[in-house]
PyMOL CGO cylinders between C-alpha atoms (Angstrom):
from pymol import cmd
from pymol.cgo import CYLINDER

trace = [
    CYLINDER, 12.34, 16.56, 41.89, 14.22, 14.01, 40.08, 0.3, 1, 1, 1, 1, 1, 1,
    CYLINDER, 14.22, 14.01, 40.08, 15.19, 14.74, 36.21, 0.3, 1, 1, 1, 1, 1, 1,
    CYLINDER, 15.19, 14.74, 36.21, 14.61, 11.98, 33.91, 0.3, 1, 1, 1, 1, 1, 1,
    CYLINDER, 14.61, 11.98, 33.91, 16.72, 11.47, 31.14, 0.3, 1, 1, 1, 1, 1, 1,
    CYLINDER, 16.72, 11.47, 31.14, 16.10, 9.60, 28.12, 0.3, 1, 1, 1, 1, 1, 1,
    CYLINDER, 16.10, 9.60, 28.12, 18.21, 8.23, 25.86, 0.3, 1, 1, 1, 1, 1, 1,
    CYLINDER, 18.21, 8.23, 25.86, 17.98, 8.61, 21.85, 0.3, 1, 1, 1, 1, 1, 1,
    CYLINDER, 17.98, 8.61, 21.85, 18.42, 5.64, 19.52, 0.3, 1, 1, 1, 1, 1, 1,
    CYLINDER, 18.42, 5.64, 19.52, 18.55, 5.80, 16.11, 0.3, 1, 1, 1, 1, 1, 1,
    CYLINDER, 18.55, 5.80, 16.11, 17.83, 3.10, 13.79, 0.3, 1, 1, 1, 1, 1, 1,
    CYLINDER, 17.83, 3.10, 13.79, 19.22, 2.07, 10.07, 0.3, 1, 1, 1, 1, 1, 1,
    CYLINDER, 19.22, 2.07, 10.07, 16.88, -0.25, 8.05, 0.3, 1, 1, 1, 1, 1, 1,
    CYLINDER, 16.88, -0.25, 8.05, 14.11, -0.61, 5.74, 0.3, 1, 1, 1, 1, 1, 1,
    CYLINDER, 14.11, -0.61, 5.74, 11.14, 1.73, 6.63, 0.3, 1, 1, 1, 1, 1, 1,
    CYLINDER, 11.14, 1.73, 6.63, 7.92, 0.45, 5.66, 0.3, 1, 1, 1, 1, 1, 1,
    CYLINDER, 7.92, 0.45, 5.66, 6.48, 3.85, 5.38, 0.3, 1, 1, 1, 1, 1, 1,
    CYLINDER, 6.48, 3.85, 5.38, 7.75, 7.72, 4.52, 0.3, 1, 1, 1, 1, 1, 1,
    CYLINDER, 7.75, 7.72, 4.52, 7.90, 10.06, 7.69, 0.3, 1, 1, 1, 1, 1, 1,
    CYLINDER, 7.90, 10.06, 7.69, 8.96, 9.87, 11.04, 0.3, 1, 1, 1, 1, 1, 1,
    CYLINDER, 8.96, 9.87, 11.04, 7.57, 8.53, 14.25, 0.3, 1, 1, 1, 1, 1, 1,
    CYLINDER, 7.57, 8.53, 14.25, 8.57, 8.33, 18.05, 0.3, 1, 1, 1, 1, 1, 1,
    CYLINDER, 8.57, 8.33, 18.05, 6.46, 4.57, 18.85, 0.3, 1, 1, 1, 1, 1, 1,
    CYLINDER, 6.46, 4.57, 18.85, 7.38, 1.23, 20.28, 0.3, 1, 1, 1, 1, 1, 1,
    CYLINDER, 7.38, 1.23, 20.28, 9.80, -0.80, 17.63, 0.3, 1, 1, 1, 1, 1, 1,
    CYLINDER, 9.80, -0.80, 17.63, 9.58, -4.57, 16.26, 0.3, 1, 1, 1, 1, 1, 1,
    CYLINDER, 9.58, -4.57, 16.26, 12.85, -5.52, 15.07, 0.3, 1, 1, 1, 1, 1, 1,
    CYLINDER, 12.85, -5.52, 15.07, 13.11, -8.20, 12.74, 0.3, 1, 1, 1, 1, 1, 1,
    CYLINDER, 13.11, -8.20, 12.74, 15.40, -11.17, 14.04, 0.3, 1, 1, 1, 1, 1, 1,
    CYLINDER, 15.40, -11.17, 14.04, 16.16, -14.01, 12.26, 0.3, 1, 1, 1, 1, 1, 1,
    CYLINDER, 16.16, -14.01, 12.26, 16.46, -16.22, 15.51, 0.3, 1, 1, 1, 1, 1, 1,
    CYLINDER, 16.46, -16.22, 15.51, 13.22, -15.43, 16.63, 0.3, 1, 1, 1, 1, 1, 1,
    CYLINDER, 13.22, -15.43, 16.63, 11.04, -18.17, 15.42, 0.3, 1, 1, 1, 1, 1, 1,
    CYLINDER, 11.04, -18.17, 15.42, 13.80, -20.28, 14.72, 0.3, 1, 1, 1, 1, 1, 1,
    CYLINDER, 13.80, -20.28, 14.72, 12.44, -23.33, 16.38, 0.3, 1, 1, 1, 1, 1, 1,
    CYLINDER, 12.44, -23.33, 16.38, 8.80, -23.26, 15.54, 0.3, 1, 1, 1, 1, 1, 1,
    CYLINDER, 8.80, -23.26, 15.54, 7.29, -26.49, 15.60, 0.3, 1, 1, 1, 1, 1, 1,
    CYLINDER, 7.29, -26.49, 15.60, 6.86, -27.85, 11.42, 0.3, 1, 1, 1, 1, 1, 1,
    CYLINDER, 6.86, -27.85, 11.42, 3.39, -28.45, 10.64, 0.3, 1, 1, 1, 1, 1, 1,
    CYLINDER, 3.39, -28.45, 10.64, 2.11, -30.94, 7.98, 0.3, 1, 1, 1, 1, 1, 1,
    CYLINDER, 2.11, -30.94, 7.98, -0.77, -31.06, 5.92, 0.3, 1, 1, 1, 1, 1, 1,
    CYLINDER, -0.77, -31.06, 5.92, -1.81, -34.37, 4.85, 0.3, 1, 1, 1, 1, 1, 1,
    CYLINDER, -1.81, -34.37, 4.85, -2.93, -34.16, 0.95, 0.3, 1, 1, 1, 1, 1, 1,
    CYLINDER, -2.93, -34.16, 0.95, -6.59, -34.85, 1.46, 0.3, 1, 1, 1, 1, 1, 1,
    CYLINDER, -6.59, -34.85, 1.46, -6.57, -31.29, 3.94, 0.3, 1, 1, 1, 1, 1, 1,
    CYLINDER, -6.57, -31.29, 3.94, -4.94, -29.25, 1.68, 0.3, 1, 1, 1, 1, 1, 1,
    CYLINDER, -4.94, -29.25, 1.68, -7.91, -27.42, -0.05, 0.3, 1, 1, 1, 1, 1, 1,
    CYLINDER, -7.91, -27.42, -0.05, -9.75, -27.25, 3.38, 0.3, 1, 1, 1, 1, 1, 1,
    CYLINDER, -9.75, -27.25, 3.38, -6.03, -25.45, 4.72, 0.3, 1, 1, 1, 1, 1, 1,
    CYLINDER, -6.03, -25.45, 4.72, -5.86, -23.17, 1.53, 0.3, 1, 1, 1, 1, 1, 1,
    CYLINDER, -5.86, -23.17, 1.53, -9.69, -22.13, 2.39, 0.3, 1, 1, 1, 1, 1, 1,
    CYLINDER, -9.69, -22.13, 2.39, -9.06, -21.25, 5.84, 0.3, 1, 1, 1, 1, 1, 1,
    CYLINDER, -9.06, -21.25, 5.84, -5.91, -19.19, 4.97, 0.3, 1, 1, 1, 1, 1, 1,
    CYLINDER, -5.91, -19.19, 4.97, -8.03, -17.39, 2.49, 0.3, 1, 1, 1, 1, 1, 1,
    CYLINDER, -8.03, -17.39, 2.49, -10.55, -16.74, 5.12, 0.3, 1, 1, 1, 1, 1, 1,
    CYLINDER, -10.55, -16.74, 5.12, -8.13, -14.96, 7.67, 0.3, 1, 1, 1, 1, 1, 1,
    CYLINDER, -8.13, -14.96, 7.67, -6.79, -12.81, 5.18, 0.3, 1, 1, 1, 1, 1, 1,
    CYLINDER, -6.79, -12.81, 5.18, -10.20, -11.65, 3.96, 0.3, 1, 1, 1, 1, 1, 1,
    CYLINDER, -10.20, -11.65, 3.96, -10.70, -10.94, 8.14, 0.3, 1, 1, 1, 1, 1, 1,
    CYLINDER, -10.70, -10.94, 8.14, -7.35, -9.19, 8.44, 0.3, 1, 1, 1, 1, 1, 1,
    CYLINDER, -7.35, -9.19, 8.44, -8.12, -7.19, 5.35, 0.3, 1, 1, 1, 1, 1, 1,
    CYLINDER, -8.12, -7.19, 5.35, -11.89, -6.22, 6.40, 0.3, 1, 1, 1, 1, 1, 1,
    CYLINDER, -11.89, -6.22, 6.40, -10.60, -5.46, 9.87, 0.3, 1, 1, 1, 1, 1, 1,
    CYLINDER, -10.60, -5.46, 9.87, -7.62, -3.40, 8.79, 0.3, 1, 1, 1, 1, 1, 1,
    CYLINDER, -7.62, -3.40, 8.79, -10.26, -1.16, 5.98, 0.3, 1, 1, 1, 1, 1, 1,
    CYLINDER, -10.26, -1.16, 5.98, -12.21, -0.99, 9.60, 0.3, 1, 1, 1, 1, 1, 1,
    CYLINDER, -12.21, -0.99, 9.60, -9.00, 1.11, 11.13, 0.3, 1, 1, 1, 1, 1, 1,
    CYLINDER, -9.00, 1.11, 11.13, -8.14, 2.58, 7.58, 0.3, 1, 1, 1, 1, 1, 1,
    CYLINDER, -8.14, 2.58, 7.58, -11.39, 4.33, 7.73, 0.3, 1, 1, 1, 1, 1, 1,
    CYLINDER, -11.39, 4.33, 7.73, -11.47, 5.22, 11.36, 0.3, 1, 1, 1, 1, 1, 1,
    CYLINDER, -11.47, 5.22, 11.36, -7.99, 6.75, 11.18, 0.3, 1, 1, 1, 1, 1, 1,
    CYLINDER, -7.99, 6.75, 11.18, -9.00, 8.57, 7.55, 0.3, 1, 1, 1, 1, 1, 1,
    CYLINDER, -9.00, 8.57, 7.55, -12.03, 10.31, 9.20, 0.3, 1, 1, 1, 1, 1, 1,
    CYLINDER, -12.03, 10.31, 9.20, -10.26, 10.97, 12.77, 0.3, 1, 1, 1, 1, 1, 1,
    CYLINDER, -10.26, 10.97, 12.77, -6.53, 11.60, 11.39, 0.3, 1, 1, 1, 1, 1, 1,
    CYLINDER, -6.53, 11.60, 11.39, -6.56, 12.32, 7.79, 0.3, 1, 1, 1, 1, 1, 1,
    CYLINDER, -6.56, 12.32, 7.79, -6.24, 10.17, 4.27, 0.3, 1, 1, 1, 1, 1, 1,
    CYLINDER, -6.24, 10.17, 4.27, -2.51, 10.31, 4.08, 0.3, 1, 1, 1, 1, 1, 1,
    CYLINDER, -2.51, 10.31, 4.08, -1.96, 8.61, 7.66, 0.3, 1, 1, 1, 1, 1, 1,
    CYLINDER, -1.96, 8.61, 7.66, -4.88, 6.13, 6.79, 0.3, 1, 1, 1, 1, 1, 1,
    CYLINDER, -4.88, 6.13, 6.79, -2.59, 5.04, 3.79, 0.3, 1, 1, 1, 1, 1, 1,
    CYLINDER, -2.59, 5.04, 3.79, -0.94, 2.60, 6.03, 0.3, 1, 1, 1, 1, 1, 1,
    CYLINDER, -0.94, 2.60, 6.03, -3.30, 0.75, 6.40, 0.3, 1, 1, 1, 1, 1, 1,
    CYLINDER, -3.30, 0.75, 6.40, -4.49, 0.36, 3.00, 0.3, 1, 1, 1, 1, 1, 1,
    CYLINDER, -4.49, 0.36, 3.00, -4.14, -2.91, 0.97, 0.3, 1, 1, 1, 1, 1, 1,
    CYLINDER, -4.14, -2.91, 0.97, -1.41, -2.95, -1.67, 0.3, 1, 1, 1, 1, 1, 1,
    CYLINDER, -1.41, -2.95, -1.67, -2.26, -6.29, -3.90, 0.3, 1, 1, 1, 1, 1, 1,
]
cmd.load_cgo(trace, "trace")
């Protein structure tokens, strides 16, 4: 039998939410997208752009009330909190 070790590492930044939690981590690097390609929006497609952004973020926010819910009735209220809307 082999023993696995594992190895602790502890992080210093801006938590989005109270607690603790032993998950995955996304850290934020500047580099990352730094060469994205640049996108323009001629003038005449800039209301048709604005409506489209408008529409994902009413999707996000309908999909994330979807898993607010799920986790509220599953988990409990306070852990659903994360994924409530704040604005």
């Amino acid at each position: 039998m082999t023993a696995s070790t594992q190895v602790e590492t502890r992080l210093k930044g801006t938590p989005l939410s109270d607690g603790c939690t032993v998950a995955r981590v996304c850290l934020f690097n500047d580099q990352r997208h730094r060469h994205l390609p640049v996108r323009r929006v001629a003038p005449a497609n800039v209301d048709r752009e604005i409506d489209r952004f408008r529409k994902a973020v009413d999707l996000a926010d309908e999909r994330l009330d979807t898993i607010r819910r799920l986790v509220e009735t599953k988990v409990g209220r306070a852990e659903a909190g994360i994924f409530a809307r704040n604005g």
